[in-house]
Backbone atoms as SQL, in Angstrom:
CREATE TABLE atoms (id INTEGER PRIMARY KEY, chain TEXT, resi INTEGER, resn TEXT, atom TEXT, x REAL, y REAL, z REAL);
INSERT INTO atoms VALUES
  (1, 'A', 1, 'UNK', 'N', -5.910, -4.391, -15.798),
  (2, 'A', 1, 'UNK', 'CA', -5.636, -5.771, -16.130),
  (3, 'A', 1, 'UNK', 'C', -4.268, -6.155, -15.569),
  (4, 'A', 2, 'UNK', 'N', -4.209, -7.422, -15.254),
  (5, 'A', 2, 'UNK', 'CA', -2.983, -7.660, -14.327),
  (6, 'A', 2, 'UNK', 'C', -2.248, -8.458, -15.117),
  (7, 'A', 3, 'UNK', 'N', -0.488, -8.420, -14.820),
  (8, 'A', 3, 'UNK', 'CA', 0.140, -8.417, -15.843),
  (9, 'A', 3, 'UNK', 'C', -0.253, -10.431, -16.562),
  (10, 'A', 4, 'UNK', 'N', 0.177, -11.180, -17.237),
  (11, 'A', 4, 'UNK', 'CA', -0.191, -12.627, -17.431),
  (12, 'A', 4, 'UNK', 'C', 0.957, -13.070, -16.958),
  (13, 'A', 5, 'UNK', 'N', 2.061, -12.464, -16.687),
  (14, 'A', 5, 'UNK', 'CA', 3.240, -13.080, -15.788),
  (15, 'A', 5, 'UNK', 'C', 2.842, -13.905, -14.431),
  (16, 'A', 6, 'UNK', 'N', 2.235, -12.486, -13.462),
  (17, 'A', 6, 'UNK', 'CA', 1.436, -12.702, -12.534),
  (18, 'A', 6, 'UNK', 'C', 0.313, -13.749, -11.972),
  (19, 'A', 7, 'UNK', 'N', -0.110, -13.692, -13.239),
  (20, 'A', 7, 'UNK', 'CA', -1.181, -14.641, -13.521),
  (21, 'A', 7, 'UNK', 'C', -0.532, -16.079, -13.179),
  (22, 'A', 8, 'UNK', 'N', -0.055, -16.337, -13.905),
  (23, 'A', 8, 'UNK', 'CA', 0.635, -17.449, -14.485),
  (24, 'A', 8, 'UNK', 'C', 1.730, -18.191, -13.271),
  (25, 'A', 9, 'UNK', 'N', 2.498, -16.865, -12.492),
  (26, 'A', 9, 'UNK', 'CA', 2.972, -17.034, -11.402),
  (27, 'A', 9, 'UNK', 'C', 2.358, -17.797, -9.872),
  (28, 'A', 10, 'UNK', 'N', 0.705, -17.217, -10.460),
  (29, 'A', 10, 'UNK', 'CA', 0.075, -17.332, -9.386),
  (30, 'A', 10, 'UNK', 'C', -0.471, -18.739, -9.283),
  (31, 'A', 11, 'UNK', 'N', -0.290, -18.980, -10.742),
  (32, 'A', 11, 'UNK', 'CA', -1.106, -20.914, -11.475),
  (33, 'A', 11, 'UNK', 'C', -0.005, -21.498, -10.680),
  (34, 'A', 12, 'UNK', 'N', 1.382, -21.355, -10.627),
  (35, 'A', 12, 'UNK', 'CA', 2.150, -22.046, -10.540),
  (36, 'A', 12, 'UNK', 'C', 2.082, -22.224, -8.603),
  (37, 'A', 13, 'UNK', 'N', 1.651, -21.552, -8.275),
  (38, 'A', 13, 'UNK', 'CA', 1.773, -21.303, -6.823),
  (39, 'A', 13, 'UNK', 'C', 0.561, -22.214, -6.260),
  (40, 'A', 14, 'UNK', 'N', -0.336, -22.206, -7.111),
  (41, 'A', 14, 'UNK', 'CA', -1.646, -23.242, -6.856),
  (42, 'A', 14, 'UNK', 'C', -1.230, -24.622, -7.187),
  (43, 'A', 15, 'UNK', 'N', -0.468, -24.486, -7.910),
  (44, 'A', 15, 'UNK', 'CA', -0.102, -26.586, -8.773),
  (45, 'A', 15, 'UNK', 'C', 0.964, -27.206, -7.200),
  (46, 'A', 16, 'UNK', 'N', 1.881, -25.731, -6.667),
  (47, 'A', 16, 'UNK', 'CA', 2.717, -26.544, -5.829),
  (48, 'A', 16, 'UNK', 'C', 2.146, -26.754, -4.815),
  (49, 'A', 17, 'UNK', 'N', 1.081, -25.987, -4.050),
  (50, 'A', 17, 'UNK', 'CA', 0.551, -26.186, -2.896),
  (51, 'A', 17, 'UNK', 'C', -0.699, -27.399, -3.406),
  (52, 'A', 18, 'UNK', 'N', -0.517, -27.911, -4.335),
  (53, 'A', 18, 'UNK', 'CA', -1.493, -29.226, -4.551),
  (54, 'A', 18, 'UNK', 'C', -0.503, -30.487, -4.660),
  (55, 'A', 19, 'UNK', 'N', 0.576, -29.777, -5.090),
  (56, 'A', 19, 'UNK', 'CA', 1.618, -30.984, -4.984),
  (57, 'A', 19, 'UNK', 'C', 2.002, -31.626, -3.727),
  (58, 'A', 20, 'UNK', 'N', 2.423, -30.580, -2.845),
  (59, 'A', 20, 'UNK', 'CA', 2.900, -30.788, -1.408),
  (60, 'A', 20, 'UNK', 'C', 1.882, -30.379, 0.050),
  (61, 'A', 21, 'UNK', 'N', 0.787, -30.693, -0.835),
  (62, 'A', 21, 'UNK', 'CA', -0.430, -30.841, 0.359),
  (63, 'A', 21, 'UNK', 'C', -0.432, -31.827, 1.004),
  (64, 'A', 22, 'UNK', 'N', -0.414, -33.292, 0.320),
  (65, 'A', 22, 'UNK', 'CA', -0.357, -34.174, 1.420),
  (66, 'A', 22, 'UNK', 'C', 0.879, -34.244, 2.277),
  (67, 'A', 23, 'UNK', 'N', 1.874, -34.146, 1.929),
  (68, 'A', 23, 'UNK', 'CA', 3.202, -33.863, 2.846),
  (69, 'A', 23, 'UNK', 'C', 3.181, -32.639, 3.700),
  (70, 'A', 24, 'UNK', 'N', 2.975, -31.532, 3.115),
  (71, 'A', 24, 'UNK', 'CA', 2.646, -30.724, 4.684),
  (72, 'A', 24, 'UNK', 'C', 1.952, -30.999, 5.643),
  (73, 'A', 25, 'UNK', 'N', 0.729, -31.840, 5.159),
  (74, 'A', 25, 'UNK', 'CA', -0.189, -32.327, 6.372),
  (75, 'A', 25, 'UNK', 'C', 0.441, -33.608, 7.137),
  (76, 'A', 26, 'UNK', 'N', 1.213, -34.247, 6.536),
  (77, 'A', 26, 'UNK', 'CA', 1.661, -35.380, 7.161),
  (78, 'A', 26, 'UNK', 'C', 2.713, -34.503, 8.615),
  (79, 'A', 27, 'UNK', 'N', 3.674, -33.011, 7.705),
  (80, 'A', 27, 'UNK', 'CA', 4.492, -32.474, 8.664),
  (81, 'A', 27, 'UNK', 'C', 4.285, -32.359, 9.915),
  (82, 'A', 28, 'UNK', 'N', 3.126, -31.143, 9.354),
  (83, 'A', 28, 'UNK', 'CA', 2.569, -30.918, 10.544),
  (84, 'A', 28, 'UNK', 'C', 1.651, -31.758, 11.306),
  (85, 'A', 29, 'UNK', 'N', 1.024, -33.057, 11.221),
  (86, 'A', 29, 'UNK', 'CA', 0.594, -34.026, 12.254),
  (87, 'A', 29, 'UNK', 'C', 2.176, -34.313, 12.956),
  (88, 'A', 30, 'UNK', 'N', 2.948, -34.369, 12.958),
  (89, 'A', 30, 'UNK', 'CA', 4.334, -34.777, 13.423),
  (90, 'A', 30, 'UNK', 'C', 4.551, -34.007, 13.893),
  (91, 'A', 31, 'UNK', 'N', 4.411, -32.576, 13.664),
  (92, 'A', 31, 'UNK', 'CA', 5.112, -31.185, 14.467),
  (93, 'A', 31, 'UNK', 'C', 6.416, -31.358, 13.798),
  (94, 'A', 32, 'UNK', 'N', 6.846, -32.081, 12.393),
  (95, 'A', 32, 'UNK', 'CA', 8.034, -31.482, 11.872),
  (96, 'A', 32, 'UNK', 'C', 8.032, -30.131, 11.192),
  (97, 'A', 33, 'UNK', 'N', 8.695, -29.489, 12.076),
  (98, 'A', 33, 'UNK', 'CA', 8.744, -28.289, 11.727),
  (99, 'A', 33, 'UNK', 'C', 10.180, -27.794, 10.880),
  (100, 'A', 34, 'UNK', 'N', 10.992, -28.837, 10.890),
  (101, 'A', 34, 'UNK', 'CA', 12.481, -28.791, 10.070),
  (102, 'A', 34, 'UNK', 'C', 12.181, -29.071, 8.833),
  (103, 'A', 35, 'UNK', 'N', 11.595, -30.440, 8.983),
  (104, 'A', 35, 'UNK', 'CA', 10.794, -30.574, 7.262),
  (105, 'A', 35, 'UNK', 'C', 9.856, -29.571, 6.723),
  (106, 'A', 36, 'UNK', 'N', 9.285, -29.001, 7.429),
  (107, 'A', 36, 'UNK', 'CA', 8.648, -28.107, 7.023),
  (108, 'A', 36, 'UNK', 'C', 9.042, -26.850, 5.971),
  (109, 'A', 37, 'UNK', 'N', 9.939, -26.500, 7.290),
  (110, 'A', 37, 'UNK', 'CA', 11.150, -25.495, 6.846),
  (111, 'A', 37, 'UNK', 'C', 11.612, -25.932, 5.494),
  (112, 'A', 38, 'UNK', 'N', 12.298, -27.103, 5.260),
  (113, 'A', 38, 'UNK', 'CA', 12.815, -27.674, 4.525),
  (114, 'A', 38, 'UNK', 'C', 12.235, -27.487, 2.708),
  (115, 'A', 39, 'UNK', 'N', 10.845, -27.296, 3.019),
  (116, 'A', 39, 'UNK', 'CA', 10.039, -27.651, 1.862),
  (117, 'A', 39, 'UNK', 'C', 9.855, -26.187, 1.220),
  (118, 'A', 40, 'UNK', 'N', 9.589, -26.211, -0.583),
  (119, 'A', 40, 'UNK', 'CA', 9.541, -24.729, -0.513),
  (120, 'A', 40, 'UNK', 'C', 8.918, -23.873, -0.571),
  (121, 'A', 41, 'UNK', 'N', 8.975, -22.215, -0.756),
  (122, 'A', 41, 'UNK', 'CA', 7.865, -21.501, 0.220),
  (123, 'A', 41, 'UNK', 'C', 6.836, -21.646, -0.331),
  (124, 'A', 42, 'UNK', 'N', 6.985, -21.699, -2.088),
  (125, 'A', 42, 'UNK', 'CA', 5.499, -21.936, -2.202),
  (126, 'A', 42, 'UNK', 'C', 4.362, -22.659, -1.820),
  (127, 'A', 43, 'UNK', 'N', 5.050, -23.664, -1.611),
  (128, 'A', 43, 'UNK', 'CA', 4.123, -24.985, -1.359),
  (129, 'A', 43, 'UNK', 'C', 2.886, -24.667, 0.299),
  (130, 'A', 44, 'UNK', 'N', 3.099, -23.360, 0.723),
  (131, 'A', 44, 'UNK', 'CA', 2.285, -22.910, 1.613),
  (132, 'A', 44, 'UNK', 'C', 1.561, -22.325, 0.825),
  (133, 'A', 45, 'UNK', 'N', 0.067, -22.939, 1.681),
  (134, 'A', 45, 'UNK', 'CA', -1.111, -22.016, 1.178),
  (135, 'A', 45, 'UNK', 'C', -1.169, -20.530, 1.055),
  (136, 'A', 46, 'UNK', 'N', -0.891, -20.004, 1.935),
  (137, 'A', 46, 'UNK', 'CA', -0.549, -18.464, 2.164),
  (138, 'A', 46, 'UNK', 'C', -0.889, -17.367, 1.038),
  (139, 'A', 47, 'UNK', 'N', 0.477, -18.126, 0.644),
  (140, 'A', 47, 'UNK', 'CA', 1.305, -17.660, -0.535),
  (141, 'A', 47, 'UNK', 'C', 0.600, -17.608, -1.975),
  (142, 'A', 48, 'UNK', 'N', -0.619, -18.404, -2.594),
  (143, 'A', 48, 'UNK', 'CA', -1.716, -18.303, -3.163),
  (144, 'A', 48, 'UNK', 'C', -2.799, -16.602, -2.848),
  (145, 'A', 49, 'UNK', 'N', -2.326, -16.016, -3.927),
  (146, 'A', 49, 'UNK', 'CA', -3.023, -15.031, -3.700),
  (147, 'A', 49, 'UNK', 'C', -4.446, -15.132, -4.709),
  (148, 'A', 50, 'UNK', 'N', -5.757, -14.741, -4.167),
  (149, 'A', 50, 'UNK', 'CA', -7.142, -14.446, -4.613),
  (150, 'A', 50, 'UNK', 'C', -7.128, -13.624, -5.572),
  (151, 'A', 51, 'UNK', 'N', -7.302, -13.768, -6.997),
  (152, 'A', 51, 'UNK', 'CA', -7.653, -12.717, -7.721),
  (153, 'A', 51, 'UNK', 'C', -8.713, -12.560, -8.907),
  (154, 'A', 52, 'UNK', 'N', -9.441, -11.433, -9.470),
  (155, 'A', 52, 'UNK', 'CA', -10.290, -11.856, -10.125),
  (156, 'A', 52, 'UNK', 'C', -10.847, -12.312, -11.204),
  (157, 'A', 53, 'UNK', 'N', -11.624, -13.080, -11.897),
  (158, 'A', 53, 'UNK', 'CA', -11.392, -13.957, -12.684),
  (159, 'A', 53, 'UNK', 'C', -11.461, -13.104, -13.830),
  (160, 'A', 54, 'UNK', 'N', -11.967, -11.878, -14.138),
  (161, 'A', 54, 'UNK', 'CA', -12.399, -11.555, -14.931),
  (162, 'A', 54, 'UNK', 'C', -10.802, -9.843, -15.155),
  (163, 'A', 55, 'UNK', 'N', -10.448, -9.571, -14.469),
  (164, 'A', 55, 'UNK', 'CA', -9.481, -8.543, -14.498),
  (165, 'A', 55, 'UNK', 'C', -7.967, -9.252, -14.224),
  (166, 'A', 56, 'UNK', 'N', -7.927, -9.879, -13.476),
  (167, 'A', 56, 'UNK', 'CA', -6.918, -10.579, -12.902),
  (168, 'A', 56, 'UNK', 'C', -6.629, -9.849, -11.312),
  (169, 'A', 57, 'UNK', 'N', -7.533, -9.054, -11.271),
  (170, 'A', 57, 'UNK', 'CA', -6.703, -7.507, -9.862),
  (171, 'A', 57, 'UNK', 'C', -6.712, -8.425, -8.822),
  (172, 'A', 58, 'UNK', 'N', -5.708, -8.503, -7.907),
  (173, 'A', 58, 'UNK', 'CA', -5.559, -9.068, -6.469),
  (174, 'A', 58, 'UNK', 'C', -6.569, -8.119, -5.114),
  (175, 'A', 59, 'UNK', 'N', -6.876, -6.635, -5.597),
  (176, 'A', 59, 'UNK', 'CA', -6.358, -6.071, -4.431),
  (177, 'A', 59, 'UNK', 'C', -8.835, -5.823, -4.626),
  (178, 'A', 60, 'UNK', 'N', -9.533, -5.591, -3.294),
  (179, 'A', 60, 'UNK', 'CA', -10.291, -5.543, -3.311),
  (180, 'A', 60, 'UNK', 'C', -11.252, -6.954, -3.855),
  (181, 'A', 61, 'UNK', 'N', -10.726, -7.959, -3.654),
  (182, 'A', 61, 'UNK', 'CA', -11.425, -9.321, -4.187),
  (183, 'A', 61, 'UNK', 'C', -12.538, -9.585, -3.409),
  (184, 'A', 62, 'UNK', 'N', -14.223, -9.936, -4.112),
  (185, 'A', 62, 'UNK', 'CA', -14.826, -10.466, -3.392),
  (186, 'A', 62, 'UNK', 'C', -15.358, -11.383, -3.439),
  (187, 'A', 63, 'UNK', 'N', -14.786, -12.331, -2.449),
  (188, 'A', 63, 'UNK', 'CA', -14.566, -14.300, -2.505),
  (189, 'A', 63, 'UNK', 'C', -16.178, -15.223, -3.101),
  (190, 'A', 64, 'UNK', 'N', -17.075, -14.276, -2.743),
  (191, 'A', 64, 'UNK', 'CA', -18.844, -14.425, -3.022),
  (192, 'A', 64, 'UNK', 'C', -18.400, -14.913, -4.337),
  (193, 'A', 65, 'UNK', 'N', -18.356, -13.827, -5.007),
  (194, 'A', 65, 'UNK', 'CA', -18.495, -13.529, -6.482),
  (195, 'A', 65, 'UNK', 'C', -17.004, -13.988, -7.434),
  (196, 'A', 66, 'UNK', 'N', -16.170, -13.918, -6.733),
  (197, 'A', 66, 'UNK', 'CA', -14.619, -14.396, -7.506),
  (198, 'A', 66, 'UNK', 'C', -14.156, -12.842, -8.268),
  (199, 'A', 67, 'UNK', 'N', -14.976, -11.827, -7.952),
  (200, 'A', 67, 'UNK', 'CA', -14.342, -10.620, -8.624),
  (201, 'A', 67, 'UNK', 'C', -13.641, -9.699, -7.743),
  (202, 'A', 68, 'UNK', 'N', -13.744, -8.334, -8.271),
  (203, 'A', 68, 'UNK', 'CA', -12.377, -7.443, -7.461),
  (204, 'A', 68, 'UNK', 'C', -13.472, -6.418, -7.313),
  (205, 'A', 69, 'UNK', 'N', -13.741, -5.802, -6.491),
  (206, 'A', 69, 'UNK', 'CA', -14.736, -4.757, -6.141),
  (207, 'A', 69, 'UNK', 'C', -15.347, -3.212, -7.358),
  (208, 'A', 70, 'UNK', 'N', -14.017, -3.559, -8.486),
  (209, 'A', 70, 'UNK', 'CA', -14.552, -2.694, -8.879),
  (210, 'A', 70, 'UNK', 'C', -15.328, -3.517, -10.534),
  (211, 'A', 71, 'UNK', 'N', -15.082, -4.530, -10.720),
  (212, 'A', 71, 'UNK', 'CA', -15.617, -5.310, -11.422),
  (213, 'A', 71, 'UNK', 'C', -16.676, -5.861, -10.952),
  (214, 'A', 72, 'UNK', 'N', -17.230, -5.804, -9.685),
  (215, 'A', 72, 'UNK', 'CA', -18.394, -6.411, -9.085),
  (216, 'A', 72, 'UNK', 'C', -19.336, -5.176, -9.314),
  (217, 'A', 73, 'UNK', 'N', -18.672, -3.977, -9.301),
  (218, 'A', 73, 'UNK', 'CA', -19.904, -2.808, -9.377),
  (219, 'A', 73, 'UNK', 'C', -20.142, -2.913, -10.881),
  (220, 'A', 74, 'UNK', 'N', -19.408, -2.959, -11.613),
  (221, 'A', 74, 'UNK', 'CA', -19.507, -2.163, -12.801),
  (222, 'A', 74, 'UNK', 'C', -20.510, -3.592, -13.717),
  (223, 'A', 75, 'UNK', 'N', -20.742, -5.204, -13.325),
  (224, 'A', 75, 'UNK', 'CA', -21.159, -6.202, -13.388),
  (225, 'A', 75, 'UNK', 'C', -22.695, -5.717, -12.456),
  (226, 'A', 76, 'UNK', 'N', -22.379, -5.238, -11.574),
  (227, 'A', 76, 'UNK', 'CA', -23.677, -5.199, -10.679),
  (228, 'A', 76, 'UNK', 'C', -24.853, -4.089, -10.928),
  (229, 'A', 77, 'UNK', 'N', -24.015, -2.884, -11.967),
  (230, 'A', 77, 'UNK', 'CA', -24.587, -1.410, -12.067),
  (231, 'A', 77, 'UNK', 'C', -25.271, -2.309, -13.810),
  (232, 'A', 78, 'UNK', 'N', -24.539, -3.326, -14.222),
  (233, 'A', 78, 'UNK', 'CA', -25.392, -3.671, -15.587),
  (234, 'A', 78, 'UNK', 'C', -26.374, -4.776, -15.716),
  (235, 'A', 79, 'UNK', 'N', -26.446, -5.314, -14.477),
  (236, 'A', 79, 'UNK', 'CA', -27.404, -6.278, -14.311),
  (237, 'A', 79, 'UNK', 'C', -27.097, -7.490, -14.670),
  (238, 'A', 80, 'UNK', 'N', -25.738, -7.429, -14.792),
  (239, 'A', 80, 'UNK', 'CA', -25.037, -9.109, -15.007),
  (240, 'A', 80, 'UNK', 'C', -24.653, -10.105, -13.493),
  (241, 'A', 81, 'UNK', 'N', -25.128, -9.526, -12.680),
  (242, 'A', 81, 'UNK', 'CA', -24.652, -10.471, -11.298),
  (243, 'A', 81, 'UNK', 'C', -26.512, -10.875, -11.000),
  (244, 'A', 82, 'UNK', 'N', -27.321, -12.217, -11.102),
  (245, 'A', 82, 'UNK', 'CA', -28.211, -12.126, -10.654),
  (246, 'A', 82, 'UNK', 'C', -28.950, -11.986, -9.124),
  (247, 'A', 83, 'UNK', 'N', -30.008, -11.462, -8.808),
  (248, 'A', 83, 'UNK', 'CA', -30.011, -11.082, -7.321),
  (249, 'A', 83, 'UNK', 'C', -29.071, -9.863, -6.520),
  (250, 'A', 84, 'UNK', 'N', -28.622, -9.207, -7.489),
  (251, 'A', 84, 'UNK', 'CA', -27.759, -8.155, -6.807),
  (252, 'A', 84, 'UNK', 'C', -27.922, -7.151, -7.629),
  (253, 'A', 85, 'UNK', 'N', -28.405, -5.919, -6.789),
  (254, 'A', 85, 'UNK', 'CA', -29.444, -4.907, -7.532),
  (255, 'A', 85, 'UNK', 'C', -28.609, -3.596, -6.414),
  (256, 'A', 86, 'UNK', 'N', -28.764, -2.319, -7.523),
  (257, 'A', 86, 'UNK', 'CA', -28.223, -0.883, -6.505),
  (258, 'A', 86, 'UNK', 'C', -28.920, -0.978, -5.916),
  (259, 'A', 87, 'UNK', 'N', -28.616, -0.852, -4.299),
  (260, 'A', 87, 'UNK', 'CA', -29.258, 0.113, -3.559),
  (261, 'A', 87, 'UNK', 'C', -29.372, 1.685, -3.557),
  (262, 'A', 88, 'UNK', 'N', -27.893, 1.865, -2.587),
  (263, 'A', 88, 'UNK', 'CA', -27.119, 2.968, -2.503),
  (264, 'A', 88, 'UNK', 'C', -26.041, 3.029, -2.752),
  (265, 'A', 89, 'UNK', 'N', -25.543, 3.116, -3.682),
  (266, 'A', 89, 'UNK', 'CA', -23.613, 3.555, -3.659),
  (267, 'A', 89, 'UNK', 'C', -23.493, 5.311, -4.113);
């Protein structure tokens, strides 16, 4: 489980890149790249990290499903993901 700091860090990183979306796009149609600079780092998409809804884990995320690979098996080995059945693992 990932820490709720993190979490919470990560909310905040989504609110600014919604804040300063239309102004980056205005930047970059201009090629201001000083304003750009200017603005702060969060406010780049980038910087929004994927994680899963159900653990919080960043690392192994799969974008399909919104989970982290090992929450997709352990969802997938109980028959809670529909249409997604063991093959082979």
């Amino acid at each position: 489980m990932a820490k709720k700091a993190w979490i919470e860090r990560n909310k905040r990183k989504m609110a600014t890149v919604q804040k300063y979306a239309a102004l980056r796009a205005e930047l970059k149609a201009k090629r201001d790249y000083v304003g750009l600079a200017k603005l702060p780092r969060d406010a780049s998409p980038v910087r929004v990290v994927n994680r899963c809804s159900i653990t919080g884990r960043r690392r192994g995320y799969i974008r399909k499903f919104g989970l982290s690979r090992l929450t997709f098996r352990e969802a997938a080995l109980n028959g809670l993901i529909p249409g997604v059945i063991k093959a082979s693992w």
